[in-house]
C-alpha positions in Angstrom: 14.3 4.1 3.0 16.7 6.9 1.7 15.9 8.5 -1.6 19.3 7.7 -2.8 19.5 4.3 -1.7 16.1 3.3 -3.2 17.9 5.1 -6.7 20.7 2.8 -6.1 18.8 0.1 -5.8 16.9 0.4 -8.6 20.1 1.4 -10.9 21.6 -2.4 -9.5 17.9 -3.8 -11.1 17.8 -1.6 -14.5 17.0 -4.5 -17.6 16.8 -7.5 -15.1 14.3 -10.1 -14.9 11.4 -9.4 -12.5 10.4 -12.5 -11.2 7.4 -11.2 -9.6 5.3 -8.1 -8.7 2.3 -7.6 -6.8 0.6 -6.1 -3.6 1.2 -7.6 -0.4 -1.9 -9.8 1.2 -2.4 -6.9 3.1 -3.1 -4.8 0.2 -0.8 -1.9 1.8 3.0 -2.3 0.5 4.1 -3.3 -2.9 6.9 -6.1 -3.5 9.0 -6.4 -6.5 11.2 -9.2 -7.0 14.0 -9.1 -9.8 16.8 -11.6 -10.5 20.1 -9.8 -11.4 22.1 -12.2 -13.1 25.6 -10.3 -11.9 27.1 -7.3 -10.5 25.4 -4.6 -13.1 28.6 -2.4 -13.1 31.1 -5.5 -13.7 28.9 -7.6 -15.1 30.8 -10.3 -13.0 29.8 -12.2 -10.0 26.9 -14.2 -8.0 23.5 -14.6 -9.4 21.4 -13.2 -7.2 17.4 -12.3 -6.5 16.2 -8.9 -5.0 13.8 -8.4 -3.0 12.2 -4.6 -3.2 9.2 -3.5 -0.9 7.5 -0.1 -1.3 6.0 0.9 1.5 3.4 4.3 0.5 2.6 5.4 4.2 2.7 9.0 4.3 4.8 10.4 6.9 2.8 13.7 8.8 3.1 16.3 11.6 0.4 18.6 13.5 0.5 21.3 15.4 -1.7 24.0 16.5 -1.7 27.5 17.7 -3.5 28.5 21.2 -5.4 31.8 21.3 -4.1 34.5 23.9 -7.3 33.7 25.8 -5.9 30.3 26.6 -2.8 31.0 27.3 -3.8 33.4 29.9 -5.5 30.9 31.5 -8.9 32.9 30.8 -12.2 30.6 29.8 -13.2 30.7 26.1 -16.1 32.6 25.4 -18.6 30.0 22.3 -20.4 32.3 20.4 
């Protein structure tokens, strides 16, 4: 999820009810539940409840460099 969409989100659930709130059984992502009881910006509309799941997993890259050695096709002397 977007940055700004999650702070959309959670601008649409700002002084609601949360229903419930707790780790997943798998003890991994976090779940929020909030009734919103209308449109917050109009204040008019369908009750309605919102389901929010925060998912921590870090997102990661590696990379590496070869020495000159290697990319000569050369051995690698251990020392």
């Amino acid at each position: 999820m977007e940055i700004t969409q999650l702070s959309r989100d959670l601008d649409d659930v700002f002084d609601q009810a949360v229903l419930y709130h707790a780790f997943t059984d798998y003890m991994r992502d976090y779940e929020a539940i909030v009734y919103v009881p209308a449109a917050p910006s109009t204040r008019v509309g369908d009750p309605e409840k919102k389901a929010h799941r925060f998912d921590p997993s870090t997102r990661c890259s590696a990379g590496g460099t070869r020495s000159p050695a290697w990319k000569a096709g050369r051995p690698l002397e251990c020392r």
